[in-house]
ZAZA-882998 format. One line per field, with one value per residue (C-alpha): residue in three letters; z, x, y. Coordinates in steps of 0.25 Angstrom, whole numbers, always signed. Layout:
N
torlum: c(ALA,...)
up: c(Z,...)
east: c(X,...)
north: c(Y,...)
//
This chain:
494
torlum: c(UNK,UNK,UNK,UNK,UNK,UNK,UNK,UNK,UNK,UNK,UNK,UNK,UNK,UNK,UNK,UNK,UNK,UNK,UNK,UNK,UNK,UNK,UNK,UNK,UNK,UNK,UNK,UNK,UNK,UNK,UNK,UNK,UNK,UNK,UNK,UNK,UNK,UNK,UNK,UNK,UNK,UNK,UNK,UNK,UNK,UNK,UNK,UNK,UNK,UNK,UNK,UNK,UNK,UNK,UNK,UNK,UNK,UNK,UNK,UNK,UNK,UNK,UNK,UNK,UNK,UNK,UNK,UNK,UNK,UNK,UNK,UNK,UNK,UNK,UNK,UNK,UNK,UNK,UNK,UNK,UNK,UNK,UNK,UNK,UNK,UNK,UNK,UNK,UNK,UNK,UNK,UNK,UNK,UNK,UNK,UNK,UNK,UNK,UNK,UNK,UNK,UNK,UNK,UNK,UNK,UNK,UNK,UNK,UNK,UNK,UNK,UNK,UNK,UNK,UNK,UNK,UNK,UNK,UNK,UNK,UNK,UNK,UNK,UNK,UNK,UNK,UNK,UNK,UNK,UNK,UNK,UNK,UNK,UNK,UNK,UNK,UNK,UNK,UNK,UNK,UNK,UNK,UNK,UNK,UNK,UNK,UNK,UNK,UNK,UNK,UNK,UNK,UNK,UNK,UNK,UNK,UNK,UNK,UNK,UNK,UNK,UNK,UNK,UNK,UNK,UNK,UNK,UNK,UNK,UNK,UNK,UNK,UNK,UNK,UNK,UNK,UNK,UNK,UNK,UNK,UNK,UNK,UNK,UNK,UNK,UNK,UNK,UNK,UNK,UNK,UNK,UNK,UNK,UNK,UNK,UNK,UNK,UNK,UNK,UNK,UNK,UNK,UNK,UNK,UNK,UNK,UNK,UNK,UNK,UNK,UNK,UNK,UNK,UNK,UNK,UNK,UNK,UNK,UNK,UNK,UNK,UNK,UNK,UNK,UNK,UNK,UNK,UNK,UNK,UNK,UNK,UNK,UNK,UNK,UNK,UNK,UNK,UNK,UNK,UNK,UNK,UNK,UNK,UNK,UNK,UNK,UNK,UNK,UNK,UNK,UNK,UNK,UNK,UNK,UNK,UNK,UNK,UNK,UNK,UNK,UNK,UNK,UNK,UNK,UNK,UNK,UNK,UNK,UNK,UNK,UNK,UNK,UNK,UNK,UNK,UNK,UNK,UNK,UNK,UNK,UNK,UNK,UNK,UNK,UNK,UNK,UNK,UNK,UNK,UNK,UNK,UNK,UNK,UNK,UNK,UNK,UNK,UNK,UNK,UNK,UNK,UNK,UNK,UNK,UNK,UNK,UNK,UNK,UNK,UNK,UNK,UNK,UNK,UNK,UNK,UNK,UNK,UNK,UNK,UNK,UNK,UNK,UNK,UNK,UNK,UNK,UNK,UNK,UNK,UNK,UNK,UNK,UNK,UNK,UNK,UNK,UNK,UNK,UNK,UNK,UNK,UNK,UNK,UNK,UNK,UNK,UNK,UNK,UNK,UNK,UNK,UNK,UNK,UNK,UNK,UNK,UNK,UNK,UNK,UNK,UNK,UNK,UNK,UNK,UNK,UNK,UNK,UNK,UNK,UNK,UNK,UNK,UNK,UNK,UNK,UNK,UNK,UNK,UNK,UNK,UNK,UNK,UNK,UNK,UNK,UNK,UNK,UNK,UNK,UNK,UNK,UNK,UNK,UNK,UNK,UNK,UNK,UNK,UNK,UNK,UNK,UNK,UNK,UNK,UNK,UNK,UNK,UNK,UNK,UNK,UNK,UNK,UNK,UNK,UNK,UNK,UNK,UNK,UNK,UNK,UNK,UNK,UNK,UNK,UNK,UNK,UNK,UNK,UNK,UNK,UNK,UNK,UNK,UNK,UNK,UNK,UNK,UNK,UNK,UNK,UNK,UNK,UNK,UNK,UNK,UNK,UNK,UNK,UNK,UNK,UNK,UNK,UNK,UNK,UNK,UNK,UNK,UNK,UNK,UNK,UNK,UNK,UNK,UNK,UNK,UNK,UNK,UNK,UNK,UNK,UNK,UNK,UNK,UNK,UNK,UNK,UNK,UNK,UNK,UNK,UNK,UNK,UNK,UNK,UNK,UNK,UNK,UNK,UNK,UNK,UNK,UNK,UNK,UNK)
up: c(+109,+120,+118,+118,+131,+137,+132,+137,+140,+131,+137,+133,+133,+130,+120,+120,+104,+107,+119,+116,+131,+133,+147,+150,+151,+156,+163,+168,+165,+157,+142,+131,+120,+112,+99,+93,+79,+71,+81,+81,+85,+101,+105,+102,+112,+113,+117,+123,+114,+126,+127,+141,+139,+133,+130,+130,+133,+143,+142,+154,+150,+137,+136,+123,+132,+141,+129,+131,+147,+139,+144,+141,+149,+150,+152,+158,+150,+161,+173,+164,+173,+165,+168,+164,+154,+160,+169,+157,+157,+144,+129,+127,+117,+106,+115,+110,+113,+105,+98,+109,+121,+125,+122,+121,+111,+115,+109,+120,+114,+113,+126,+133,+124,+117,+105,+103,+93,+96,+100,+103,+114,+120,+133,+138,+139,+155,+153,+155,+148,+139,+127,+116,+104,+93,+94,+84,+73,+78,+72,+78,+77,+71,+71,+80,+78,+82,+73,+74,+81,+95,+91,+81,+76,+65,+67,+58,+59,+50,+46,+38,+24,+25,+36,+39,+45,+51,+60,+73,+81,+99,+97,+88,+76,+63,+50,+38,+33,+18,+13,+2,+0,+6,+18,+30,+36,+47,+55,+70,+68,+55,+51,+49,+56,+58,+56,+63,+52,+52,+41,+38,+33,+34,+26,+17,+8,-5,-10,-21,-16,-5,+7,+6,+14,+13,+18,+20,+23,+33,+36,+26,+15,+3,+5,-2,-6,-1,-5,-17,-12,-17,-31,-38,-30,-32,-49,-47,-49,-37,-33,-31,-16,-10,+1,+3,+16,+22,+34,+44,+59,+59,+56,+43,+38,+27,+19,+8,-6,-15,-30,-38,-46,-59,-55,-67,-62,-63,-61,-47,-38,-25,-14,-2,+13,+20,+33,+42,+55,+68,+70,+71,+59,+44,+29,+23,+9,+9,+1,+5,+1,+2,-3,-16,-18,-17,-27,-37,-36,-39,-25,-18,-6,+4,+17,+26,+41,+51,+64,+73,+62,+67,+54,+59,+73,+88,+88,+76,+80,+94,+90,+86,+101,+107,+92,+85,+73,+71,+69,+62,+53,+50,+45,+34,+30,+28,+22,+12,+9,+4,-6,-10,-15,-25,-34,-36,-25,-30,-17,-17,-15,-6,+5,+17,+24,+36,+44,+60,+64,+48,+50,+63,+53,+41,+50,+58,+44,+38,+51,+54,+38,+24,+10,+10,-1,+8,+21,+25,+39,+44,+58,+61,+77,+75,+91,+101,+114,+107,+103,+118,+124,+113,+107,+108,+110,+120,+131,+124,+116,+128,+125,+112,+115,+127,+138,+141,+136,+149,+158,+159,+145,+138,+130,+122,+117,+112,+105,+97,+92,+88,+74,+77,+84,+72,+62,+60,+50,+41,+26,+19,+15,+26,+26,+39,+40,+53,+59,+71,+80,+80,+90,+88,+82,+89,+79,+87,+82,+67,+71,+77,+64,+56,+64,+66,+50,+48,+57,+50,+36,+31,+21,+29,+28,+38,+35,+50,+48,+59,+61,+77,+71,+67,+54,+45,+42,+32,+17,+16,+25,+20,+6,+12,+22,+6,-1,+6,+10,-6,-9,-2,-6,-21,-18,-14,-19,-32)
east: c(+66,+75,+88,+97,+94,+82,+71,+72,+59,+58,+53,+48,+58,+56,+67,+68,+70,+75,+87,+86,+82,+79,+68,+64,+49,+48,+55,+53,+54,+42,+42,+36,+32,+42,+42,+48,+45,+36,+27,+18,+28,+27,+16,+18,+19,+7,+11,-1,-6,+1,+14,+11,+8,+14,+5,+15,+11,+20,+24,+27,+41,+50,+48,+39,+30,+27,+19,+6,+9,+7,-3,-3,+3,+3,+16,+18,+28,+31,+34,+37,+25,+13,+2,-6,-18,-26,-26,-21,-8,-9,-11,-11,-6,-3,-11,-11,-17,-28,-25,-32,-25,-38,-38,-28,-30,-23,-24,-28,-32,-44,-49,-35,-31,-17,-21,-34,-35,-30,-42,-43,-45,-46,-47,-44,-30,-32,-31,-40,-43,-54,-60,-59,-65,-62,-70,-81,-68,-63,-50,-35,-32,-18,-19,-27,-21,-31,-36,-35,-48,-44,-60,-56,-43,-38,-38,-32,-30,-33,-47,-51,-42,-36,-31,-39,-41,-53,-57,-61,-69,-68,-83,-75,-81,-72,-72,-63,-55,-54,-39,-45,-35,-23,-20,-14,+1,-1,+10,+5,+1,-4,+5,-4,-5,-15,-10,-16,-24,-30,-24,-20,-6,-4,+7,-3,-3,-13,-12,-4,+4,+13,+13,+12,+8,-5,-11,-25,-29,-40,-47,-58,-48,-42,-30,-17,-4,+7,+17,+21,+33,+29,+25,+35,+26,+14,+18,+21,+11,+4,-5,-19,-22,-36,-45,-50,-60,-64,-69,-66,-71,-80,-71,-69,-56,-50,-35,-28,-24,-14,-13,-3,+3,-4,-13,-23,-35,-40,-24,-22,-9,-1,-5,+3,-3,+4,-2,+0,+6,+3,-7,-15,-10,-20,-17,-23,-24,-12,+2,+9,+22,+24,+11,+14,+28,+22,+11,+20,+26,+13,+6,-7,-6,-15,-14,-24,-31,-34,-40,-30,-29,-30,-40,-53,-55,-53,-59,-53,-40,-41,-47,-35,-30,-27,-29,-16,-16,-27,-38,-30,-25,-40,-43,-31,-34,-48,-46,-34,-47,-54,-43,-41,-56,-54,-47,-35,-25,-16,-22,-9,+1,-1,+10,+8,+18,+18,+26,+26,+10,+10,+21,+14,+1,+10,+16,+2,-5,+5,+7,-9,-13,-7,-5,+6,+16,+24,+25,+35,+33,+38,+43,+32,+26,+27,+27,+20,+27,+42,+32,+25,+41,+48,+42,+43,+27,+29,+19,+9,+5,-1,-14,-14,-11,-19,-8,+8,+12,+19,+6,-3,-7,-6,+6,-3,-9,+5,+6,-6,-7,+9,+11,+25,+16,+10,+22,+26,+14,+19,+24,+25,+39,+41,+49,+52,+56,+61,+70,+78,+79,+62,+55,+41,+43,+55,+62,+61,+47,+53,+66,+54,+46,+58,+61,+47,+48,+61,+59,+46,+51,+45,+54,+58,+67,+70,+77,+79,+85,+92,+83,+79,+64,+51,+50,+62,+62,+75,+72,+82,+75,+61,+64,+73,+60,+50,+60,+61,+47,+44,+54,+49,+37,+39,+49,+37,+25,+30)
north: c(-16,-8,-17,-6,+4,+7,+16,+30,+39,+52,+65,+78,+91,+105,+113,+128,+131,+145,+141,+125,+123,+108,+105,+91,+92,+76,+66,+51,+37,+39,+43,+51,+41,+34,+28,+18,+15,+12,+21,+32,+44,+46,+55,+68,+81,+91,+105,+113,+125,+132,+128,+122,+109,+97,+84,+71,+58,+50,+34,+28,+22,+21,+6,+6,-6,+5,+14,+11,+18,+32,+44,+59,+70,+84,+90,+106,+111,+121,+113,+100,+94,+82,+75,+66,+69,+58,+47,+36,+31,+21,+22,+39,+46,+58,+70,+83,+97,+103,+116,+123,+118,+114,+98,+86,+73,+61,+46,+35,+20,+17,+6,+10,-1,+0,-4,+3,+14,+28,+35,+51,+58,+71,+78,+93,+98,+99,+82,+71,+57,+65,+57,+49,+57,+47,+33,+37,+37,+22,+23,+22,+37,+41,+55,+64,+81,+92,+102,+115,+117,+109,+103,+90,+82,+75,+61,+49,+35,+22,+20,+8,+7,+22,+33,+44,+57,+61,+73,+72,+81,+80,+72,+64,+66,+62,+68,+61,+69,+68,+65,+55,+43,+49,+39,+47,+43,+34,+27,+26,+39,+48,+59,+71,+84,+95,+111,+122,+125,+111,+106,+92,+87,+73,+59,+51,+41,+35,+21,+26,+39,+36,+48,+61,+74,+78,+92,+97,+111,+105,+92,+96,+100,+92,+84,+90,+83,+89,+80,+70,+63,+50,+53,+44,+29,+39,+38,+22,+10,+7,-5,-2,-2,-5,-9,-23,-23,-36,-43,-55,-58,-46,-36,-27,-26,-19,-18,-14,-19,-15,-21,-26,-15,-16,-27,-34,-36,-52,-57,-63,-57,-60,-54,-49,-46,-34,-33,-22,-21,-15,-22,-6,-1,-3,-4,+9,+12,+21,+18,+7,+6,-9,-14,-6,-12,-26,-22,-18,-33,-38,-40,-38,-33,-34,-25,-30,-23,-33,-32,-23,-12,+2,+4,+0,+6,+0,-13,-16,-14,-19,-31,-38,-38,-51,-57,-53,-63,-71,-60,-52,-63,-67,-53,-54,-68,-62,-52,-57,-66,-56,-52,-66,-67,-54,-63,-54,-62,-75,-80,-90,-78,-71,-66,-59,-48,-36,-30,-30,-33,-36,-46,-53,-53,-59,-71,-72,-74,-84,-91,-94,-93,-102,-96,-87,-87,-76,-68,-58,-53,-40,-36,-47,-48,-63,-67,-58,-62,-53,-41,-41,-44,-37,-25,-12,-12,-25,-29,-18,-31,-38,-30,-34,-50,-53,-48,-52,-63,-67,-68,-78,-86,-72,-80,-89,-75,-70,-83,-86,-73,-71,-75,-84,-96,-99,-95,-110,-110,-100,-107,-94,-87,-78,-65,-60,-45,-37,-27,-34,-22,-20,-14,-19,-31,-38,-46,-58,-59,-60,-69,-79,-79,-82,-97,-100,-101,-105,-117,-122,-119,-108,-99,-86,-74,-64,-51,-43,-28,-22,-12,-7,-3,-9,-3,+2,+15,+17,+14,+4,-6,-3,-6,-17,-22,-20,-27,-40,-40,-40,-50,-61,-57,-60,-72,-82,-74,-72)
//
């Protein structure tokens, strides 16, 4: 939310590092791309292997509605003329130059459709649309670097219950890459890199060994540890985490389980949802701070995918549009089912929690669903007329929703699928949880959720913190945010 000044664009200069000569390579009311947090970082440059050329990729304004209006330019460092790769003008991103000079690769959605999943293409250096090489994978790629050879790529993204790295050749050929359960960094982006060599360093994580760097000599080679910064939680006892796989409507789902630290097998425990948000994001077997800490209080916790994930390809992650709740909350009904059937759940305690799309699922599910001993939702998307107004992503959400809000009937869209219509149904405790100055999800969202329950009687909390971002990144907070969240948990649950 720009309440202070308005955005300003961002362009590309040249520094001298021997005379510290500054040139202005761009200039307009256009922009580069520009983040604000939590974000993928804004695509990056891509210097020819000449020095010539510069591959950048141009948004049409500095307001973040406009950030969809982004195509890929070519820029002549000599003259400080560009143009365009191709003909598009929407949904480009992160190009870069092959090795050789002789071939760019660039992310484009898949059915020009904003919330398809990121495919790869490439074209020739001289421009051109070119093609996608990556639908025999289906996944929502994260990570797409050249090797050495200007002739394949190393390619990431989520892929059912983990994170993996495959290589891909230009006929799109993939090959896993073994890193065996070492689960690769991923936030909007995977955080790995490829030398010269064709070797492989790359942030990762096992159930029970928070992340660490990890190096391999080359895609075919044994994964090494580089790092052991987290040996202390490594030494500590740690809930079991698993993969529990179901399905509902048609479609497979899957999702992770952690146990009670030092669980007895025939003894029944409460059980705890934590949902993640997004909605394009997945719960991986990978370490996850929070579900650990409620573990060792005694809890399952149950991490469920739904429909929308980012972990199961393009249909599944595009089916979710124009149906934000009701499908997905009939996948996490379902498959909480499942784990209610396995004998091991106090099936009259069970709480459910998230944050951001997490928190829209936690209020959807306790607004249209009964049996919650206790709910804390998060930064939670609770009406979607303030996220299509509001938001820093704003009228980007018409595509998602069926259209503005302001034109025709679209309106009765916006409400049936916001969870706040239907909040007057919710009778479990609820914690509310945000930071005022948020970006993505406006605090008006959490300040509505808190009446609606206050004025049908339903035992409510909120804590705000004067925070200008989405997610808090100070310690302080974090532990602050953990804390709460864990309290209210064991105040009506325990």
């Amino acid at each position: 939310m720009f309440v202070g000044s308005q955005p300003q664009p961002s362009h590309i200069w040249l520094a001298n590092t021997t005379t510290s000569e500054n040139r202005r390579l761009t200039d307009g009311e256009w922009t580069l791309p520009l983040v604000i947090p939590p974000s993928a970082p804004s695509s990056p440059f891509s210097w020819s292997p000449d020095g010539k050329t510069i591959l950048f990729v141009k948004v049409a304004t500095a307001y973040s509605g406009d950030g969809i209006n982004r195509s890929i330019q070519l820029l002549n460092v000599a003259d400080s003329t560009y143009k365009p790769l191709n003909a598009r003008t929407k949904l480009e991103s992160y190009p870069n130059f092959s090795p050789d000079g002789s071939k760019i690769s660039y992310w484009y959605k898949k059915d020009s459709l904003m919330p398809g999943i990121n495919e790869l293409w490439v074209t020739n250096s001289t421009g051109g649309e070119g093609k996608p090489i990556s639908a025999q994978l289906d996944r929502d790629l994260y990570l797409t670097a050249w090797m050495p050879d200007s002739k394949s790529f190393l390619v990431g993204g989520h892929n059912d219950n983990k994170t993996s790295l495959w290589t891909m050749d230009l006929d799109g050929k993939t090959i896993p890459v073994n890193i065996g359960n070492v689960c690769p960094s991923w936030g909007f982006w995977m955080d790995a890199t490829v030398s010269k060599t064709g070797a492989i360093a790359f942030t990762g994580s096992e159930p029970d060994k928070p992340v660490e760097l990890y190096f391999m000599a080359s895609t075919t080679s044994k994964l090494v540890q580089l790092t052991d910064y987290n040996s202390e939680i490594s030494k500590m006892t740690l809930g079991k985490t698993e993969t529990i796989r179901w399905e509902n409507d048609g479609l497979k789902h899957c999702g992770i389980i952690t146990y009670p630290v030092n669980y007895e097998k025939g003894k029944k425990y409460p059980l705890v949802l934590v949902i993640h948000g997004g909605p394009n994001a997945a719960s991986v077997e990978q370490f996850a701070r929070l579900p650990q800490i409620m573990a060792n209080e005694g809890y399952f916790v149950f991490e469920p995918n739904y429909r929308g994930s980012d972990n199961l390809g393009s249909q599944y992650k595009v089916v979710i549009l124009q149906d934000a709740g009701a499908g997905p909350g009939r996948d996490v009904m379902a498959g909480l089912e499942k784990l209610k059937a396995t004998g091991m759940i106090d099936n009259n305690n069970i709480g459910v929690s998230g944050w951001s799309y997490g928190g829209f699922m936690t209020v959807w599910l306790a607004g249209h669903y009964g049996g919650w001993k206790a709910a804390v939702a998060g930064a939670a998307v609770t009406d979607f007329e303030d996220q299509y107004a509001l938001s820093d992503g704003n009228v980007n959400w018409a595509v998602r929703l069926g259209g503005s809000p302001y034109v025709g009937d679209n309106m009765q869209k916006y409400i049936d699928q916001s969870p706040i219509t239907e909040a007057k149904n919710i009778k479990a405790p609820t914690l509310i949880l945000a930071n005022t100055g948020d970006p993505r999800v406006p605090v008006t969202q959490s300040y509505k959720l808190y009446h609606s329950l206050k004025d049908n009687g339903t035992i409510t909390k909120f804590i705000g913190w004067p925070i200008a971002a989405h997610n808090a990144t100070d310690p302080v907070t974090q532990m602050e945010t953990s804390k709460a969240w864990l309290n209210w948990l064991n105040t009506y649950m325990k």
